[in-house]
C-alpha positions as CSV (number, residue, x, y, z in Angstrom):
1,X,-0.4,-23.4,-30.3
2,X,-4.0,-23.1,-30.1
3,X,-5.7,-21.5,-26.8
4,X,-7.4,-24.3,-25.9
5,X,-3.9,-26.7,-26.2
6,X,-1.9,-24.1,-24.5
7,X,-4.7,-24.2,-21.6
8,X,-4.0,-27.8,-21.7
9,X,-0.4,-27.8,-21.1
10,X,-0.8,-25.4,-18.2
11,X,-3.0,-27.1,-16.8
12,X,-1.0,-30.7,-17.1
13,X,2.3,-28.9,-15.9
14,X,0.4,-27.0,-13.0
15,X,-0.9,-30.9,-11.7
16,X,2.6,-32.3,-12.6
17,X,4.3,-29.5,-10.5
18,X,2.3,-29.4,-8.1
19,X,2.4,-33.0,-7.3
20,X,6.2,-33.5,-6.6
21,X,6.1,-30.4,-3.6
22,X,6.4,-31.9,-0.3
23,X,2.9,-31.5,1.4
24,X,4.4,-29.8,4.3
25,X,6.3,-27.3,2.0
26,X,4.4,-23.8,2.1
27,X,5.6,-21.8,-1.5
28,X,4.2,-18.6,-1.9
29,X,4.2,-16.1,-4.6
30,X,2.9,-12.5,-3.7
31,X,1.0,-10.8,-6.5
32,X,1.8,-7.6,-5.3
33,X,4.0,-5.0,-3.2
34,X,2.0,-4.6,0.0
35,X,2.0,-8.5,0.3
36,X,5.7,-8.8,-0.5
37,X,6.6,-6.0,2.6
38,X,4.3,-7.8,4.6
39,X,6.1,-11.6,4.0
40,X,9.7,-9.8,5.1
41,X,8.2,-7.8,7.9
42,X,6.8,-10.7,9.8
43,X,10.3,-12.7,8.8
44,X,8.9,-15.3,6.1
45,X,10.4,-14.3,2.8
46,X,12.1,-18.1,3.3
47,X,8.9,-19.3,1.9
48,X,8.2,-16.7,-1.0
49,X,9.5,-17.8,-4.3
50,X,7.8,-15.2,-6.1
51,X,6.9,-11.4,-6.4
52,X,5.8,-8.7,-9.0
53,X,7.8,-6.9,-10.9
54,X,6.7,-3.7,-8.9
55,X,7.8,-5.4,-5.7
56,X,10.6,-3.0,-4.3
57,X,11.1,-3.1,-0.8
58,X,12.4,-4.4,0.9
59,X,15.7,-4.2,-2.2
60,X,16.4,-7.7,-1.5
61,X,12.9,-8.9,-2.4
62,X,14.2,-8.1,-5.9
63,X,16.4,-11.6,-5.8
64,X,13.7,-13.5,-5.7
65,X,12.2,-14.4,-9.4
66,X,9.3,-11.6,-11.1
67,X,5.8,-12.9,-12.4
68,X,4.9,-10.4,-14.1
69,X,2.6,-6.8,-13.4
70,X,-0.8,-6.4,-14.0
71,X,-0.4,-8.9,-16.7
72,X,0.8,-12.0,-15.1
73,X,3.6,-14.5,-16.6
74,X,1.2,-17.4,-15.8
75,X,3.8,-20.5,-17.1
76,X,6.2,-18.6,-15.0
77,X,4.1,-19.0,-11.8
78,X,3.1,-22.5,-12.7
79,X,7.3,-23.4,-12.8
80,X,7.3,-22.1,-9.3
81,X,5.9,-24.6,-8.1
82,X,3.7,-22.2,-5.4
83,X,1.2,-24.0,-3.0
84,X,-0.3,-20.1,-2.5
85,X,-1.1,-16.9,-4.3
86,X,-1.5,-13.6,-2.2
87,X,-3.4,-10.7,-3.7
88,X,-4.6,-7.5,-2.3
89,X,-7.6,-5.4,-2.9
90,X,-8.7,-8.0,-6.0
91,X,-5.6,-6.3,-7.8
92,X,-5.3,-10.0,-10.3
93,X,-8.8,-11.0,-9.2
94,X,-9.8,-11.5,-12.9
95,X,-7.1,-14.4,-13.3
96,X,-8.7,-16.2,-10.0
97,X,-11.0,-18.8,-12.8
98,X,-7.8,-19.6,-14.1
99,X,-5.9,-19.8,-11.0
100,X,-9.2,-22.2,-9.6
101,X,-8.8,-24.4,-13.3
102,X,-5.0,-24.9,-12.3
103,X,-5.0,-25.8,-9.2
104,X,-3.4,-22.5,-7.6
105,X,-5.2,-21.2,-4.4
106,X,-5.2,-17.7,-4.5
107,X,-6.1,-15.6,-1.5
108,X,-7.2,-11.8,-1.6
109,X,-7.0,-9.4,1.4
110,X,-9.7,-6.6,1.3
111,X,-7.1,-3.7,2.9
112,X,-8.6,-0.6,3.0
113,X,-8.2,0.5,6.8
114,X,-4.7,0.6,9.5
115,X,-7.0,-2.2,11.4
116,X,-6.7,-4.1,8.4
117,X,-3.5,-4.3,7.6
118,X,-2.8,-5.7,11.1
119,X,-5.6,-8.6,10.5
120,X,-3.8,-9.2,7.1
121,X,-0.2,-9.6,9.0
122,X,-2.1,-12.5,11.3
123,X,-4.4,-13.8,8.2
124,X,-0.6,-14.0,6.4
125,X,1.5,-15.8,9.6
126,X,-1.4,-18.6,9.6
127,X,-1.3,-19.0,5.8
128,X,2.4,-19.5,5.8
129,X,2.4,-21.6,9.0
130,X,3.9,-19.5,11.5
131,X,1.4,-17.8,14.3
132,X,3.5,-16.3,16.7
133,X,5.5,-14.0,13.6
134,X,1.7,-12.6,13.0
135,X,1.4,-11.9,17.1
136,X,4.8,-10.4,17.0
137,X,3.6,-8.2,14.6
138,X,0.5,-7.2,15.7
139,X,1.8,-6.5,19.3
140,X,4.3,-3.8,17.3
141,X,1.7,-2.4,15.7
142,X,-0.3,-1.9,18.5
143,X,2.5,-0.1,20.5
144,X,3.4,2.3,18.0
145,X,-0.2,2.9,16.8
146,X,0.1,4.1,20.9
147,X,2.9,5.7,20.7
148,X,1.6,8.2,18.0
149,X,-2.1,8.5,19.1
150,X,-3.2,12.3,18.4
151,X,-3.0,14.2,21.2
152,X,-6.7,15.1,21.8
153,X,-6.0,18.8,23.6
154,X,-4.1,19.8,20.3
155,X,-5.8,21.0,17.5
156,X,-5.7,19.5,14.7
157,X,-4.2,20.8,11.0
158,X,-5.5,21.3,8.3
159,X,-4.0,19.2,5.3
160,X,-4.5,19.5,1.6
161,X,-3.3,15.7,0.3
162,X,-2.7,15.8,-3.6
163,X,-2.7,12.5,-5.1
164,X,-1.8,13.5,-9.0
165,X,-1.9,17.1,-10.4
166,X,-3.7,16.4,-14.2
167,X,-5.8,17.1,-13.4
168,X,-5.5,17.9,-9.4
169,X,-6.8,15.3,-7.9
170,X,-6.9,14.8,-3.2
171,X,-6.9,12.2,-0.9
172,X,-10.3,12.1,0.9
173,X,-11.1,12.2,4.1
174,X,-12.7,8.8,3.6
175,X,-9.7,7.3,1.9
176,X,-7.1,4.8,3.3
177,X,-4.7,8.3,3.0
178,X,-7.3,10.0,4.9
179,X,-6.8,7.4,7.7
180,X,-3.5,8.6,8.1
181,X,-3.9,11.8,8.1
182,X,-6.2,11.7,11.3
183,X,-4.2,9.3,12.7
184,X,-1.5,11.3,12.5
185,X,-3.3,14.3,14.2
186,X,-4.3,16.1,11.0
187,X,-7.6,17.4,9.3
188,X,-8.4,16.6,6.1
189,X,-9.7,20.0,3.8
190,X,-11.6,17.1,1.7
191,X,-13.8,15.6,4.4
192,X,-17.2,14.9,2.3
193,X,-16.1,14.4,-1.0
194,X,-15.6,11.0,-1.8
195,X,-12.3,8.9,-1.5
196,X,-10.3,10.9,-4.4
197,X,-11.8,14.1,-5.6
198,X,-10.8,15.8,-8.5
199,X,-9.9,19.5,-7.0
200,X,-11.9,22.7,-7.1
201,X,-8.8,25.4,-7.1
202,X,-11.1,27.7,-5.6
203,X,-12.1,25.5,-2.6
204,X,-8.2,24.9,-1.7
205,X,-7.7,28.5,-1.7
206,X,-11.1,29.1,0.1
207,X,-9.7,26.4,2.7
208,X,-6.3,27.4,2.8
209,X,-4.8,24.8,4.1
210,X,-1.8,25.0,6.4
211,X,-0.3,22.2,5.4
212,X,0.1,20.5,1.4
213,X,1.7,17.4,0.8
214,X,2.3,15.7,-2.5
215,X,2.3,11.8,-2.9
216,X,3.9,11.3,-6.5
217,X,7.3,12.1,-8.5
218,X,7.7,15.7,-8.3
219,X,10.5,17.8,-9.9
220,X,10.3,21.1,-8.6
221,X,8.4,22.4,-5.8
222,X,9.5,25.7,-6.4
223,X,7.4,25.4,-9.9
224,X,4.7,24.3,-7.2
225,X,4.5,27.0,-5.5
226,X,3.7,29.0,-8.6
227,X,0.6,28.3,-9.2
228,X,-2.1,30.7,-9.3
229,X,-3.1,32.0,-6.1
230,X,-1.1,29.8,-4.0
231,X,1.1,32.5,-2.9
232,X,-1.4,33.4,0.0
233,X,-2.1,29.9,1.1
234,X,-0.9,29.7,4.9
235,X,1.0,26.2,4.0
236,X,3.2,28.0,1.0
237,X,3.7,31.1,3.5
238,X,5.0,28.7,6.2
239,X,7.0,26.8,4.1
240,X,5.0,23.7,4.8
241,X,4.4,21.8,1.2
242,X,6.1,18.5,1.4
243,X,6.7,15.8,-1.4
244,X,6.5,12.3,-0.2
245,X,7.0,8.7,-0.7
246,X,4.3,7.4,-2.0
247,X,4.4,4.1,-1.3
248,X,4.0,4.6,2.0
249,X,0.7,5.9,2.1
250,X,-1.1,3.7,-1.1
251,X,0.3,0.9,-0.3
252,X,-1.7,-1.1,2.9
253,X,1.0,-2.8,4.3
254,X,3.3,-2.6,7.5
255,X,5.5,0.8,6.5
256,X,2.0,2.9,7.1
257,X,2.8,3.3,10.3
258,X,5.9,4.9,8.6
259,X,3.7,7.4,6.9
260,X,2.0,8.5,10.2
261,X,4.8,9.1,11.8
262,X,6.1,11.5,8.7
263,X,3.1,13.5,9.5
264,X,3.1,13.4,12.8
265,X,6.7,15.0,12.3
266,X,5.1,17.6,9.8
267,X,2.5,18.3,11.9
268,X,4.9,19.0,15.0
269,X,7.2,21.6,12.8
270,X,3.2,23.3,11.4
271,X,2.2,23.7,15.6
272,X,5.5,24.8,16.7
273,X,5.3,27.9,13.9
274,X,2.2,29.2,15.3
Protein backbone atom coordinates (compact mmCIF):
# COMPACT_ATOMS: atom_id res chain seq x y z
CA UNK A 1 0.00 0.00 0.00
CA UNK A 2 1.11 3.18 -1.33
CA UNK A 3 1.61 6.29 1.12
CA UNK A 4 -0.76 8.32 -0.34
CA UNK A 5 -3.63 5.11 -0.15
CA UNK A 6 -2.63 4.32 3.33
CA UNK A 7 -3.20 8.26 4.09
CA UNK A 8 -6.44 7.70 2.63
CA UNK A 9 -7.69 4.86 4.62
CA UNK A 10 -6.66 6.73 7.88
CA UNK A 11 -8.19 9.36 7.01
CA UNK A 12 -11.68 7.46 5.96
CA UNK A 13 -11.51 5.33 9.21
CA UNK A 14 -10.51 8.49 11.48
CA UNK A 15 -14.14 10.29 9.92
CA UNK A 16 -15.93 6.82 10.10
CA UNK A 17 -14.76 6.48 13.90
CA UNK A 18 -15.15 9.42 14.79
CA UNK A 19 -18.68 9.79 13.66
CA UNK A 20 -20.41 6.94 15.66
CA UNK A 21 -18.96 8.61 19.35
CA UNK A 22 -21.68 10.04 21.18
CA UNK A 23 -21.09 13.97 21.11
CA UNK A 24 -21.23 14.19 24.70
CA UNK A 25 -18.58 11.35 25.14
CA UNK A 26 -15.03 12.93 26.03
CA UNK A 27 -12.21 10.02 24.95
CA UNK A 28 -8.89 10.94 25.54
CA UNK A 29 -5.59 9.56 24.76
CA UNK A 30 -2.45 11.06 26.61
CA UNK A 31 0.66 11.23 24.55
CA UNK A 32 2.83 11.12 27.36
CA UNK A 33 3.61 10.33 31.20
CA UNK A 34 3.15 13.74 32.89
CA UNK A 35 -0.35 13.95 31.20
CA UNK A 36 -1.25 10.33 32.10
CA UNK A 37 -0.35 11.19 36.18
CA UNK A 38 -2.13 14.26 35.78
CA UNK A 39 -5.66 12.36 34.25
CA UNK A 40 -5.51 9.96 37.62
CA UNK A 41 -4.53 12.63 39.95
CA UNK A 42 -7.53 14.82 39.29
CA UNK A 43 -9.74 11.33 39.20
CA UNK A 44 -10.54 11.19 35.28
CA UNK A 45 -8.67 8.16 34.02
CA UNK A 46 -12.63 7.02 33.29
CA UNK A 47 -12.29 8.96 30.16
CA UNK A 48 -8.66 8.01 29.01
CA UNK A 49 -8.57 5.20 26.57
CA UNK A 50 -5.16 5.67 25.77
CA UNK A 51 -1.40 6.27 26.92
CA UNK A 52 2.27 5.80 25.87
CA UNK A 53 4.13 3.11 26.24
CA UNK A 54 6.40 5.05 28.79
CA UNK A 55 3.34 5.81 30.85
CA UNK A 56 4.05 4.11 34.35
CA UNK A 57 2.38 5.53 37.12
CA UNK A 58 0.22 5.32 38.33
CA UNK A 59 0.78 0.93 37.65
CA UNK A 60 -2.74 0.71 36.75
CA UNK A 61 -2.50 3.23 33.94
CA UNK A 62 -0.73 0.26 32.29
CA UNK A 63 -4.37 -1.52 31.68
CA UNK A 64 -5.32 0.82 29.53
CA UNK A 65 -4.21 0.25 25.68
CA UNK A 66 -0.28 1.74 24.52
CA UNK A 67 0.05 4.07 21.27
CA UNK A 68 3.19 3.92 20.86
CA UNK A 69 6.67 6.21 22.08
CA UNK A 70 8.10 8.75 20.28
CA UNK A 71 7.02 7.05 17.20
CA UNK A 72 3.26 6.83 17.44
CA UNK A 73 0.96 3.68 16.37
CA UNK A 74 -1.22 6.21 14.45
CA UNK A 75 -4.09 3.35 13.09
CA UNK A 76 -3.98 2.42 16.71
CA UNK A 77 -5.08 5.81 17.93
CA UNK A 78 -7.49 6.25 15.13
CA UNK A 79 -9.29 2.63 16.47
CA UNK A 80 -9.66 4.45 19.75
CA UNK A 81 -11.89 6.36 18.77
CA UNK A 82 -10.40 9.57 20.98
CA UNK A 83 -12.27 13.01 20.75
CA UNK A 84 -8.70 14.57 22.35
CA UNK A 85 -5.01 14.26 22.18
CA UNK A 86 -2.86 15.66 25.15
CA UNK A 87 0.76 16.39 24.64
CA UNK A 88 3.31 18.15 26.73
CA UNK A 89 6.19 20.36 25.92
CA UNK A 90 5.48 19.72 21.90
CA UNK A 91 6.87 16.09 22.75
CA UNK A 92 4.67 14.63 19.24
CA UNK A 93 4.21 18.15 17.96
CA UNK A 94 5.60 16.99 14.50
CA UNK A 95 2.57 14.56 14.05
CA UNK A 96 0.00 17.71 14.88
CA UNK A 97 -0.49 18.15 10.47
CA UNK A 98 -1.51 14.80 10.52
CA UNK A 99 -3.48 14.83 13.61
CA UNK A 100 -5.25 18.39 11.97
CA UNK A 101 -5.70 16.09 8.39
CA UNK A 102 -7.60 13.42 10.59
CA UNK A 103 -9.67 15.00 12.42
CA UNK A 104 -7.89 14.47 15.92
CA UNK A 105 -7.60 17.68 18.09
CA UNK A 106 -4.51 17.60 19.80
CA UNK A 107 -3.72 19.92 22.67
CA UNK A 108 0.00 20.78 23.93
CA UNK A 109 0.76 22.14 27.41
CA UNK A 110 3.93 24.38 27.51
CA UNK A 111 5.07 22.98 31.33
CA UNK A 112 8.21 24.28 32.28
CA UNK A 113 7.42 25.96 35.78
CA UNK A 114 5.51 24.41 39.38
CA UNK A 115 2.87 27.39 38.43
CA UNK A 116 2.39 25.54 35.34
CA UNK A 117 1.72 22.44 36.17
CA UNK A 118 -1.19 23.66 38.36
CA UNK A 119 -2.71 25.71 35.23
CA UNK A 120 -2.27 22.41 33.24
CA UNK A 121 -4.36 20.39 36.01
CA UNK A 122 -7.34 23.23 35.44
CA UNK A 123 -6.61 23.54 31.50
CA UNK A 124 -7.01 19.39 31.74
CA UNK A 125 -10.42 19.28 34.22
CA UNK A 126 -12.10 21.76 31.59
CA UNK A 127 -10.93 19.73 28.58
CA UNK A 128 -12.36 16.58 30.04
CA UNK A 129 -15.45 18.25 31.37
CA UNK A 130 -15.12 18.25 34.95
CA UNK A 131 -14.10 21.88 36.74
CA UNK A 132 -14.38 21.32 40.15
CA UNK A 133 -11.61 17.97 39.90
CA UNK A 134 -9.13 20.86 38.49
CA UNK A 135 -10.10 23.30 41.70
CA UNK A 136 -9.68 20.38 43.90
CA UNK A 137 -6.45 20.09 42.61
CA UNK A 138 -5.27 23.27 42.60
CA UNK A 139 -6.49 24.08 46.15
CA UNK A 140 -3.92 20.90 47.15
CA UNK A 141 -1.40 22.18 45.42
CA UNK A 142 -1.53 25.40 46.89
CA UNK A 143 -1.63 24.03 50.52
CA UNK A 144 1.27 21.97 50.26
CA UNK A 145 3.32 24.36 48.02
CA UNK A 146 2.58 26.26 51.79
CA UNK A 147 3.25 23.77 53.71
CA UNK A 148 6.92 23.41 52.39
CA UNK A 149 7.70 27.15 51.57
CA UNK A 150 11.59 27.66 52.44
CA UNK A 151 12.08 28.99 55.60
CA UNK A 152 13.61 32.41 54.77
CA UNK A 153 15.88 32.72 58.31
CA UNK A 154 17.66 29.40 57.13
CA UNK A 155 20.20 29.36 54.89
CA UNK A 156 20.10 27.81 52.12
CA UNK A 157 22.36 24.58 50.77
CA UNK A 158 24.25 24.22 48.35
CA UNK A 159 23.25 21.45 45.78
CA UNK A 160 25.12 19.89 42.96
CA UNK A 161 22.07 18.22 40.70
CA UNK A 162 23.62 15.68 38.10
CA UNK A 163 21.45 14.90 35.34
CA UNK A 164 23.61 12.14 33.33
CA UNK A 165 27.37 11.37 33.98
CA UNK A 166 28.78 11.02 30.03
CA UNK A 167 29.67 13.13 30.00
CA UNK A 168 28.58 14.96 33.53
CA UNK A 169 26.09 16.94 32.75
CA UNK A 170 23.76 19.49 35.98
CA UNK A 171 20.55 20.69 36.40
CA UNK A 172 20.54 24.52 36.17
CA UNK A 173 19.55 26.87 38.27
CA UNK A 174 17.19 28.02 35.47
CA UNK A 175 15.75 24.58 34.82
CA UNK A 176 12.34 23.12 35.78
CA UNK A 177 14.93 20.95 38.41
CA UNK A 178 16.23 24.12 39.45
CA UNK A 179 12.70 25.16 40.47
CA UNK A 180 12.69 22.53 42.86
CA UNK A 181 15.62 22.89 44.27
CA UNK A 182 14.83 26.48 45.54
CA UNK A 183 11.66 25.57 46.32
CA UNK A 184 12.77 23.14 48.37
CA UNK A 185 15.10 25.53 50.34
CA UNK A 186 18.29 24.69 48.31
CA UNK A 187 21.04 26.60 46.22
CA UNK A 188 21.83 25.59 43.08
CA UNK A 189 26.10 25.47 42.42
CA UNK A 190 24.94 26.00 38.58
CA UNK A 191 23.09 29.30 38.86
CA UNK A 192 24.23 31.12 35.42
CA UNK A 193 24.90 28.45 33.31
CA UNK A 194 22.14 27.58 31.17
CA UNK A 195 19.31 25.03 31.88
CA UNK A 196 21.68 21.77 31.60
CA UNK A 197 25.37 22.43 31.61
CA UNK A 198 27.78 19.98 30.76
CA UNK A 199 30.14 20.00 34.12
CA UNK A 200 33.58 21.62 34.65
CA UNK A 201 35.08 18.96 37.39
CA UNK A 202 37.04 21.64 38.65
CA UNK A 203 34.15 24.10 39.35
CA UNK A 204 32.26 21.28 41.45
CA UNK A 205 35.28 20.79 43.45
CA UNK A 206 35.89 24.61 43.51
CA UNK A 207 32.12 24.88 44.80
CA UNK A 208 32.00 22.03 46.89
CA UNK A 209 28.82 21.40 47.29
CA UNK A 210 27.22 20.07 50.43
CA UNK A 211 24.83 18.31 49.04
CA UNK A 212 24.93 15.87 45.40
CA UNK A 213 22.04 14.25 44.10
CA UNK A 214 21.83 11.99 41.10
CA UNK A 215 18.54 11.85 38.89
CA UNK A 216 19.19 8.59 36.71
CA UNK A 217 19.79 4.66 37.17
CA UNK A 218 22.77 4.37 39.29
CA UNK A 219 24.46 1.16 40.38
CA UNK A 220 26.84 1.93 42.86
CA UNK A 221 27.36 5.05 44.76
CA UNK A 222 30.25 3.71 46.41
CA UNK A 223 31.96 3.73 42.72
CA UNK A 224 30.58 7.45 42.96
CA UNK A 225 32.32 8.44 45.42
CA UNK A 226 35.51 7.49 43.79
CA UNK A 227 36.02 9.81 41.57
CA UNK A 228 38.79 12.05 41.40
CA UNK A 229 38.93 14.52 44.00
CA UNK A 230 35.54 14.00 45.37
CA UNK A 231 36.87 12.65 48.48
CA UNK A 232 37.17 16.26 49.99
CA UNK A 233 33.83 17.46 48.77
CA UNK A 234 31.73 18.51 52.05
CA UNK A 235 28.56 16.44 50.49
CA UNK A 236 30.81 12.95 50.13
CA UNK A 237 32.31 13.80 53.74
CA UNK A 238 28.78 14.18 55.25
CA UNK A 239 27.47 11.39 53.56
CA UNK A 240 24.99 13.49 51.73
CA UNK A 241 25.00 12.13 47.79
CA UNK A 242 21.62 10.78 47.12
CA UNK A 243 20.29 8.83 43.95
CA UNK A 244 16.78 9.66 43.08
CA UNK A 245 13.70 8.96 41.15
CA UNK A 246 13.81 10.68 38.32
CA UNK A 247 10.56 10.92 37.28
CA UNK A 248 9.79 13.00 39.75
CA UNK A 249 11.79 15.90 39.01
CA UNK A 250 11.66 15.72 34.67
CA UNK A 251 8.48 14.97 34.53
CA UNK A 252 5.94 18.36 35.03
CA UNK A 253 3.25 16.87 36.48
CA UNK A 254 1.45 16.51 39.97
CA UNK A 255 4.17 14.13 41.94
CA UNK A 256 6.73 17.40 41.86
CA UNK A 257 5.50 18.41 44.78
CA UNK A 258 6.86 14.81 45.68
CA UNK A 259 10.31 15.84 44.69
CA UNK A 260 10.33 19.01 46.87
CA UNK A 261 9.45 17.43 49.66
CA UNK A 262 12.42 14.66 49.11
CA UNK A 263 14.66 17.66 49.29
CA UNK A 264 13.23 19.38 51.65
CA UNK A 265 13.90 16.08 53.81
CA UNK A 266 17.60 16.07 52.45
CA UNK A 267 18.07 19.37 53.16
CA UNK A 268 16.73 18.91 56.92
CA UNK A 269 19.34 15.83 57.60
CA UNK A 270 22.43 18.45 55.59
CA UNK A 271 21.28 21.50 58.50
CA UNK A 272 20.93 19.32 61.31
CA UNK A 273 24.85 17.90 60.66
CA UNK A 274 26.16 21.32 60.94
Amino acid sequence: MTKRSTAALLLFLSVFFLSIVNASETRVISLVPSQTEMIYALGLEDCMVGRSDYCNFPPEAQQKPSIGNMELNIEKIVSLRPTLLLDTNSMHQRYAPLFQQLGLRYINMPTTTLQQVKEAAAKVAELLGNTKAGERFSEDWDARLRRISPDSSEKPVSVYFEIWDTPAQAAGDSSFIGEIIRQAGGRNIYASQGDYPVVNPETLLKEDPEVILLSYPVTSLENIKKRPGWSALRAIKGNHLYALDQDLFVRPGPRNLNAVDRLHEIFKKVRSNE
